[in-house]
C-alpha positions as CSV (number, residue, x, y, z in Angstrom):
1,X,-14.5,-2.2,-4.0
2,X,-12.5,-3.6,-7.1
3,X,-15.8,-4.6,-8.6
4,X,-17.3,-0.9,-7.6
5,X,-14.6,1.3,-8.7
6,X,-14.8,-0.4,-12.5
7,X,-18.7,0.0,-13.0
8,X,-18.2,3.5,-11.8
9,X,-16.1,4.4,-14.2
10,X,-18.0,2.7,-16.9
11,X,-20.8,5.2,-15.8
12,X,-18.1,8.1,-16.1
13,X,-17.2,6.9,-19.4
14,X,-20.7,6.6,-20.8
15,X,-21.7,10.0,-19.1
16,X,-24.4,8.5,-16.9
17,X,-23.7,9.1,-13.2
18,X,-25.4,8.0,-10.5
19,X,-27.7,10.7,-9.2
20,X,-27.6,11.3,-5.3
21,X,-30.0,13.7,-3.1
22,X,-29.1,14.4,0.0
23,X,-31.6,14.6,3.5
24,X,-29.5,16.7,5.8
25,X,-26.1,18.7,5.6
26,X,-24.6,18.3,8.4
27,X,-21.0,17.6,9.8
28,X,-21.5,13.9,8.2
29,X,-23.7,15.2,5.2
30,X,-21.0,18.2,4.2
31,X,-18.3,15.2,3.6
32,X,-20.6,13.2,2.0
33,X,-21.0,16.0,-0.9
34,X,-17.5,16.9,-0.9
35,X,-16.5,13.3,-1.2
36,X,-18.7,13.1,-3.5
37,X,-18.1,16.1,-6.0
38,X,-14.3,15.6,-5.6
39,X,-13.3,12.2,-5.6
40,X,-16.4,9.5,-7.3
41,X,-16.5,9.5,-11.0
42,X,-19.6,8.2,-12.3
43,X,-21.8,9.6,-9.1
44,X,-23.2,13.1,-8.9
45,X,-25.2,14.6,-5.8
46,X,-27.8,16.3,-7.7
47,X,-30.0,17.7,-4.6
48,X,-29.4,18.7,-1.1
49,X,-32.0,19.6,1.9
50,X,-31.2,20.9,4.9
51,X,-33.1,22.7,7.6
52,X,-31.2,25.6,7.2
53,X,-30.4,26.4,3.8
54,X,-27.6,28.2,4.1
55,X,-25.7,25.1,5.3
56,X,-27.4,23.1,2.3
57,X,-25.3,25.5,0.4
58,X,-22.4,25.7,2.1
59,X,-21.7,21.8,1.5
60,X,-21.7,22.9,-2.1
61,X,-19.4,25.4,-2.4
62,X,-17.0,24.0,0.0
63,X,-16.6,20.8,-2.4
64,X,-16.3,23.9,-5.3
65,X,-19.7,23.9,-6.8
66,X,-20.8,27.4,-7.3
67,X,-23.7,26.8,-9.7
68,X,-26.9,26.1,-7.3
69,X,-30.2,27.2,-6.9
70,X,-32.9,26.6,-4.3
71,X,-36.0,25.0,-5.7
72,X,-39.5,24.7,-4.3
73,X,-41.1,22.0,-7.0
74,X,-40.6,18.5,-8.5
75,X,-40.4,20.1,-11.9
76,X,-37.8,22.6,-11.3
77,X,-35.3,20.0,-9.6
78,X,-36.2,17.3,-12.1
79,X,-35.5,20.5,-14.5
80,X,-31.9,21.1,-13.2
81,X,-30.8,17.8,-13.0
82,X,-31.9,16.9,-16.5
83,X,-29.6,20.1,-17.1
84,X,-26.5,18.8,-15.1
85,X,-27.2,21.4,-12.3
86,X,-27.5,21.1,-8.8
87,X,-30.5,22.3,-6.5
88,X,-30.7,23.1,-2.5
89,X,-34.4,22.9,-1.5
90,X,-36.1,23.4,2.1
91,X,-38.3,20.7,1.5
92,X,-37.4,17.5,2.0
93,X,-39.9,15.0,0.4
94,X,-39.0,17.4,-2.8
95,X,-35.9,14.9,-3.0
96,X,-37.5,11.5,-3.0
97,X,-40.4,12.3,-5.3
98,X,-37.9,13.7,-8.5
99,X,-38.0,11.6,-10.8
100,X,-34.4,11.6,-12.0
101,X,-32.6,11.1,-8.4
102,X,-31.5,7.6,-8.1
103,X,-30.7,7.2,-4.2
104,X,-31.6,9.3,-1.0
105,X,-29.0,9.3,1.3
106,X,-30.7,9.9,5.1
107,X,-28.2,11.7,7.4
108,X,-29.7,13.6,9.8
109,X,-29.9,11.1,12.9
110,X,-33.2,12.3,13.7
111,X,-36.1,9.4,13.9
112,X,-39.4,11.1,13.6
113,X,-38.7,13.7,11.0
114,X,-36.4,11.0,9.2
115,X,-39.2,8.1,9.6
116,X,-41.7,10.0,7.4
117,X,-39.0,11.2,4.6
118,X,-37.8,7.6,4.0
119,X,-40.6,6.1,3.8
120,X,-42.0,8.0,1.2
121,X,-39.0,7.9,-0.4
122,X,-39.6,4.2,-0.5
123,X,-42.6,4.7,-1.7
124,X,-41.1,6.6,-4.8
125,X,-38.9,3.7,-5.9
126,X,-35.8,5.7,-4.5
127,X,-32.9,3.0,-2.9
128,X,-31.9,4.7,0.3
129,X,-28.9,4.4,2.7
130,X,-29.0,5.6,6.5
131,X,-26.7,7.7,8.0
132,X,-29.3,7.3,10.4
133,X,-28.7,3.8,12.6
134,X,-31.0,5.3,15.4
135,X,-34.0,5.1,12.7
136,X,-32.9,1.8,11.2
137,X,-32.6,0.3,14.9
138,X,-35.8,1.5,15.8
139,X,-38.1,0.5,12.8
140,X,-36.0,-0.6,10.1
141,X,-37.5,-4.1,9.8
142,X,-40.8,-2.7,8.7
143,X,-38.9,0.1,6.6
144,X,-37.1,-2.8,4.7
145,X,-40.2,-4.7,4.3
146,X,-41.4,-1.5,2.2
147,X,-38.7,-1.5,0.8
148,X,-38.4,-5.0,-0.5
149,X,-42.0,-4.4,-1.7
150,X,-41.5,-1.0,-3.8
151,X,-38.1,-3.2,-5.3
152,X,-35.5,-0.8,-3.8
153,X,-32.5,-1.0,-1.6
154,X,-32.3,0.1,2.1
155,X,-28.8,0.1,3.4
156,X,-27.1,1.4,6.2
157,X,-24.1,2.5,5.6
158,X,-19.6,1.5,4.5
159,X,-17.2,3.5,6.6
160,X,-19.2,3.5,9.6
161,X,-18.4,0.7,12.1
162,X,-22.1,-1.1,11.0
163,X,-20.8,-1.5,7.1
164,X,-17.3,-2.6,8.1
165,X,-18.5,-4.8,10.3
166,X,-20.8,-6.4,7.8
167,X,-17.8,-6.4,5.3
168,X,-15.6,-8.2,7.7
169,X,-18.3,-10.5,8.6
170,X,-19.3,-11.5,4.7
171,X,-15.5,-11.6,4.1
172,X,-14.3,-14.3,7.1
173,X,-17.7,-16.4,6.1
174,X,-16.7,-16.5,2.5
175,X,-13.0,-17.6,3.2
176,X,-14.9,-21.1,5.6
177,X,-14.6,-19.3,9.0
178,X,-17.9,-18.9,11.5
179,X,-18.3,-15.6,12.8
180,X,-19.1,-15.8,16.8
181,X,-18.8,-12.0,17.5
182,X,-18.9,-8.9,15.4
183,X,-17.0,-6.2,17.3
184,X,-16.7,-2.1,17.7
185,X,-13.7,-0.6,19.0
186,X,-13.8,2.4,21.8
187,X,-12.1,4.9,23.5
188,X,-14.3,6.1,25.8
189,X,-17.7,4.8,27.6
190,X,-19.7,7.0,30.1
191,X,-23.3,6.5,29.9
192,X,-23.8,10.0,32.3
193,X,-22.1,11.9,29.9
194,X,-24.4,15.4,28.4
195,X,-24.3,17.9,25.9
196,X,-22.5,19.8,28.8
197,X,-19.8,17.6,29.5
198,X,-19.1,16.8,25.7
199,X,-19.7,20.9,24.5
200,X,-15.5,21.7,24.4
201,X,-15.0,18.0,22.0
202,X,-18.3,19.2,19.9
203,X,-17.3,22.6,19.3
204,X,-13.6,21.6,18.6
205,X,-14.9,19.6,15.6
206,X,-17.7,21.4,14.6
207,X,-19.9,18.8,15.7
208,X,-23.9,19.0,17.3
209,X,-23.2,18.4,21.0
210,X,-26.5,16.1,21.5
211,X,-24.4,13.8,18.7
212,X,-21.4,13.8,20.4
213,X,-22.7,13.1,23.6
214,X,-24.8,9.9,22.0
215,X,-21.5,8.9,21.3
216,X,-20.1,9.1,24.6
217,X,-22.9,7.6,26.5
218,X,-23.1,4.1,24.6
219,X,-26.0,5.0,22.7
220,X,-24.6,5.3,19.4
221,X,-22.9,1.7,20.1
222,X,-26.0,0.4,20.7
223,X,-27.7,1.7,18.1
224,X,-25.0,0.4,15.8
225,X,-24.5,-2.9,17.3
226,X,-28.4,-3.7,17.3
227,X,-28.5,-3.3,13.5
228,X,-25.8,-5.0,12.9
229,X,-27.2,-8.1,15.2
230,X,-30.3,-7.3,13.0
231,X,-28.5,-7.6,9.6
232,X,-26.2,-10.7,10.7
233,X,-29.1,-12.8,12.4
234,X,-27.0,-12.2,15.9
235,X,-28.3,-11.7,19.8
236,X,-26.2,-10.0,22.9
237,X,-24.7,-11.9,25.7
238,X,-26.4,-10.0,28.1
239,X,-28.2,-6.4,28.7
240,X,-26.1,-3.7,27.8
241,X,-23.6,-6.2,26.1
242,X,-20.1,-7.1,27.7
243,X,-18.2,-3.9,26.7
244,X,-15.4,-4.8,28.9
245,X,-12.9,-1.8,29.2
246,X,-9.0,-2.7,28.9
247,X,-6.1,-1.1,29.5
248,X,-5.1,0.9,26.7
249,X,-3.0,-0.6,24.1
250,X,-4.6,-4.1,25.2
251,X,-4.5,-6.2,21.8
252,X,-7.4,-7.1,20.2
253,X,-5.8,-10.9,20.3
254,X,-6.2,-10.5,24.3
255,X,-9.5,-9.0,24.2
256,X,-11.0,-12.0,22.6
257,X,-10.4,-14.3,25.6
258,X,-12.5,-11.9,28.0
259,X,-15.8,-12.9,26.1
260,X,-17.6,-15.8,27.5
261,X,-17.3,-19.1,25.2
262,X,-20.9,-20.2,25.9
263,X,-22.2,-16.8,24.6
264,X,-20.5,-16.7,21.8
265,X,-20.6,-20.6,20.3
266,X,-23.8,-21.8,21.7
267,X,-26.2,-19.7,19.8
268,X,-26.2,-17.7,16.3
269,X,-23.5,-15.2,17.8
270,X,-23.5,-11.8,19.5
271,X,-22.3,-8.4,18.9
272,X,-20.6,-6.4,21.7
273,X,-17.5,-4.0,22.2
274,X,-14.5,-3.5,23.8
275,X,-13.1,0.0,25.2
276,X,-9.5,0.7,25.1
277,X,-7.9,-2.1,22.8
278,X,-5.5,-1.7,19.9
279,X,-5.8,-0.3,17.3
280,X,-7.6,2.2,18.7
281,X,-10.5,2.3,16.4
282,X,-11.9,0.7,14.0
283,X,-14.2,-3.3,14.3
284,X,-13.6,-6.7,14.7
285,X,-14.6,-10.2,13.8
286,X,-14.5,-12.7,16.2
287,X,-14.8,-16.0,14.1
288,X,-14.3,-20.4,14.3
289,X,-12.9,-23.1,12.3
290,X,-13.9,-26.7,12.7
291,X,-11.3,-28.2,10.3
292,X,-8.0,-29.2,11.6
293,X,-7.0,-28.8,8.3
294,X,-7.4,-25.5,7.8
295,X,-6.1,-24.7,11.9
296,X,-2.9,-25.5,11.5
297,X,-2.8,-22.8,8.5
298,X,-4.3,-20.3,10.1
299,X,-1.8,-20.8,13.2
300,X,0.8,-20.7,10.1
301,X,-0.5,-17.5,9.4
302,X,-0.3,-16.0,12.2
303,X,-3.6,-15.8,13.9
304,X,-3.0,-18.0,16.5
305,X,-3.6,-21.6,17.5
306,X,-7.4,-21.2,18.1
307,X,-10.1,-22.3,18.5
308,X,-11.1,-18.6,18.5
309,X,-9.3,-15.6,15.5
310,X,-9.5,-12.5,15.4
311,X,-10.2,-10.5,12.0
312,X,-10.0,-6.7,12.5
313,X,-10.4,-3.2,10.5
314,X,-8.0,-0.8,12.1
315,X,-10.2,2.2,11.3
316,X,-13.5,3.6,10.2
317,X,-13.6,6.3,7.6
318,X,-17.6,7.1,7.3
319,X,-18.2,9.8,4.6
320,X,-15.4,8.7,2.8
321,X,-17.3,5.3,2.0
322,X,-20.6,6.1,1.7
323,X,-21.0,6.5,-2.4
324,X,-19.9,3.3,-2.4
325,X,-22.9,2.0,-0.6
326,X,-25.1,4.1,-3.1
327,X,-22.6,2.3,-6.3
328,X,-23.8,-1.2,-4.6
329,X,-27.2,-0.4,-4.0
330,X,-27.2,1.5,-7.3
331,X,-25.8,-1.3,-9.1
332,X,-25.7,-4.1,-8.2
333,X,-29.0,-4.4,-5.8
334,X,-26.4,-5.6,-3.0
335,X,-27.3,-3.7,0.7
336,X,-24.2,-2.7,3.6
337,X,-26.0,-3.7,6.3
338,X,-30.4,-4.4,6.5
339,X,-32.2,-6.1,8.4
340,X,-32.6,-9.9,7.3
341,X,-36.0,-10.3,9.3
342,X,-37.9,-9.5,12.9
343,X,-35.5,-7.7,15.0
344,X,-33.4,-9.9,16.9
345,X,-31.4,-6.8,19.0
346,X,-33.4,-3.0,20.7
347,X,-32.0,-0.6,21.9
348,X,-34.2,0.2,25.2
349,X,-34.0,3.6,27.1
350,X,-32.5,3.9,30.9
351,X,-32.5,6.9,33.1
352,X,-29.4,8.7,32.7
353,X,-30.3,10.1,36.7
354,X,-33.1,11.1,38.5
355,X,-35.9,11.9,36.9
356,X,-39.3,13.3,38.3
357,X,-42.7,12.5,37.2
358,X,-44.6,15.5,34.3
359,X,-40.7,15.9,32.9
360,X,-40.7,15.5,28.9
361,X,-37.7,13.6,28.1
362,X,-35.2,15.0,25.8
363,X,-34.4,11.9,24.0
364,X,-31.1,10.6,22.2
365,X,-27.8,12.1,23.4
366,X,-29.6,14.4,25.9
367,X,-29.4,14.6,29.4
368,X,-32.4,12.4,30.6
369,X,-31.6,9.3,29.2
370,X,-29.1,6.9,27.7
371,X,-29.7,3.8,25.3
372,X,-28.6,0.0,25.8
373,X,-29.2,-3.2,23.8
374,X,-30.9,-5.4,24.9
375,X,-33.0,-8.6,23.0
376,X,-36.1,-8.0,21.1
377,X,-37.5,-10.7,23.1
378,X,-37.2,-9.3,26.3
379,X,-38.1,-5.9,25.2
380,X,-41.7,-7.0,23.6
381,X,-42.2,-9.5,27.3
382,X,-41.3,-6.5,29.5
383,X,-43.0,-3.5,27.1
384,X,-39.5,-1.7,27.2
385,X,-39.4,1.6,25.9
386,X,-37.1,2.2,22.3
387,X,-34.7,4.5,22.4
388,X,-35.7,6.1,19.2
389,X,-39.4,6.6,20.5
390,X,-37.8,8.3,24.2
391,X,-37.9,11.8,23.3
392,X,-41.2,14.1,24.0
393,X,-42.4,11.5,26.5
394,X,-43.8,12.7,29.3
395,X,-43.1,10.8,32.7
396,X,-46.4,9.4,34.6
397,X,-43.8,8.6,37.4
398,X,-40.8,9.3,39.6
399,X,-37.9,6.9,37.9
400,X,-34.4,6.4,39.8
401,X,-31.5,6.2,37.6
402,X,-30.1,3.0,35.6
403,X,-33.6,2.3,35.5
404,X,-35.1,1.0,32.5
405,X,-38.2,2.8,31.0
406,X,-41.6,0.9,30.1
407,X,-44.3,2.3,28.0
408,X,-46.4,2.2,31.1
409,X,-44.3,4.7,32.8
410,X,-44.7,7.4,29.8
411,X,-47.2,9.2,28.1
412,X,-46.0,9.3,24.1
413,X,-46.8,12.3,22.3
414,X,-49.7,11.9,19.9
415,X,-49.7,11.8,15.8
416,X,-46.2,10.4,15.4
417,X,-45.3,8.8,12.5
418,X,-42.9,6.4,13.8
419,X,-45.0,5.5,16.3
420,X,-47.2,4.4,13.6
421,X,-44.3,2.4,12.1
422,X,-43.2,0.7,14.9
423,X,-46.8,-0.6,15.8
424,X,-46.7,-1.9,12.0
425,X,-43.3,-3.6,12.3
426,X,-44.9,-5.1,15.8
427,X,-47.9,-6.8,13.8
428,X,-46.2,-8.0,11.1
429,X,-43.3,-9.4,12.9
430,X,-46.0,-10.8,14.7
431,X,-44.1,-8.9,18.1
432,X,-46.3,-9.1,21.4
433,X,-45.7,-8.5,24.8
């Protein structure tokens, strides 16, 4: 941050801001723009899509930006920008093919639709960060091999539990520590939960109820666990991780000791979660030492006599980081959080009840089916069914719930793009069941 905050305001002083477009305005992609506009010298969101365009432009003029036009070519919006101006369009591959927009920020959560507009993105030259950890845990090893060929940056995301985790982890290996465990902090884990039961909490906030609910049923943990397993070369302890729930309050110095030594020093690490610990939000690093030396300071220091200490962010912020993963992708060519290689983590999809064979499933955060981690290994041996690939599948077969979902018990729509992508990813990470 205190190298980030300086080269932004070098590009403030010099009147050179980064340029930002943005795919999807949203509850995540409105604060994005008015972080953005209000409080990131040196950064400028140039171009926003959205669906609906009305919201597009809403998330300008609640940040104060009055002067906007919608814009239906390259040329105009390369037009406006050149002008200092700033442009809503309805189409978004408009975004990544300007010439003059730096970084694409993703942020609608969807995985089809999103699959196709960052990849050609990529193909553009434009850096992109995900709000989008359901697209990157589904094909973002193949997406990041694009990207590494077009020379660009693909990031997930600071402020959201992935980044922070990343942070942490880059942080406690610098200082001579060995992380064992990179960690997300609950409240609440249900996997049964639907857009029903989480309506009242989505409308309160404002929020999509589908969203809220993938939050609530552990697939957004999973999602964001399995690329950060992905980025740190980690595994999981077991299906579904540990997730073991405390009592509330239970300090994070407790919760360390419920995690099985043999899964976390006996191979490259996992990632898992805990619901209910203090703080109540926010990640953790679960890390080693192997130097008395160095022990008897950290006990002087207050994190305890080993052989096991706990690092720990006490919250997560999202939108209020992101520009600065755009600065350090902009800038510096240094990613959040990408994938390092083949997937090491999946995130599989499991029958959220009964479910009857010729029903289409409704995908991520509906009320079909729910998402858990489990190794890229076991998914290829077993032909598991991704998450991100669940929705307009059409059942060849009655399936009870908790159970897991093969491709052999779906039919998958035809045409897709990521499907396309995740067969690529398969063949070059040489991925076979």
């Amino acid at each position: 941050m205190i190298i980030v905050d300086t080269a932004l305001a070098k590009r403030h002083a010099e009147n050179n801001p980064i340029r930002v477009g943005l795919i999807g305005a949203g509850f995540m992609g409105r604060g994005i723009v008015f972080q953005i506009a209000t409080a990131v010298p040196g950064m400028k969101i140039v171009a926003v899509y959205n669906r609906t365009i009305d919201k597009a432009k809403k998330a300008y003029l609640d940040a104060g930006i009055e002067d906007i036009a919608l814009v239906t070519t390259p040329v105009e919006l390369e037009d406006r920008i050149s002008r200092g101006k700033y442009s809503v369009t309805e189409d978004p591959f408009l975004i990544g093919k300007a010439a003059n927009i730096d970084i694409i920020i993703e942020a609608t959560g969807a995985v089809e639709f999103s699959s196709r507009i960052v990849f050609e993105a990529i193909q553009n030259k434009k850096h992109v960060v995900l709000m989008n950890a359901e697209l990157d845990g589904t094909v973002g090893g193949i997406l990041k091999v694009h990207a590494d060929k077009a020379g660009v940056i693909l990031t997930n995301a600071d402020g959201d539990q992935p980044g922070l985790e990343m942070n942490l982890l880059r942080y406690v290996k610098a200082i001579g520590l060995k992380p064992v465990l990179c960690g997300n902090i609950k409240g609440l884990q249900d996997p049964y939960r639907t857009p029903t039961t989480q309506e009242s909490f989505a409308k309160k906030w404002a929020q999509n109820a589908y969203m809220v609910t993938s939050f609530a049923d552990g697939t957004k943990i999973s999602y964001e666990q399995a690329i950060v397993a992905n980025a740190a070369g980690m595994t999981i302890g077991k299906r579904g991780m540990f997730g073991p729930s405390v009592p509330v309050g239970t300090p994070l110095t407790e919760v360390m000791k419920l995690y099985p030594m043999d899964a976390l020093t006996s191979g490259p690490g996992i990632v898992d979660y805990v619901v209910g610990a203090s703080p109540p939000a926010g990640i953790f690093v679960i890390a080693t030492h192997d130097k008395p030396f160095q022990q008897k300071f950290l006990n002087l220091y207050k994190l305890g006599e080993g052989p096991l200490y706990v690092f720990y962010n006490p919250y997560h912020i999202c939108h209020f980081e992101v520009p600065l993963t755009c600065a350090r992708a902009v800038l510096f060519g240094d990613a959040s959080v990408t994938p390092i290689g083949a997937p090491m983590v999946e995130v599989i999809t499991t029958a959220k009840t009964n479910l009857k064979a010729g029903e289409t499933l409704d995908g991520i955060g509906g009320y079909h089916v729910y998402g858990q981690c489990e190794t890229s290994e076991i998914t290829a041996e077993q032909d598991l069914l991704p998450m991100g690939l669940a929705e307009g599948c059409i059942l060849k077969r009655d399936i009870v719930r908790d159970q897991v979902l093969t491709y052999a018990d779906v039919i998958i729509p035809k045409g897709r793009f990521s499907d396309k992508l995740r067969t690529e990813q398969n063949e070059y990470f040489k991925i076979t069941a």
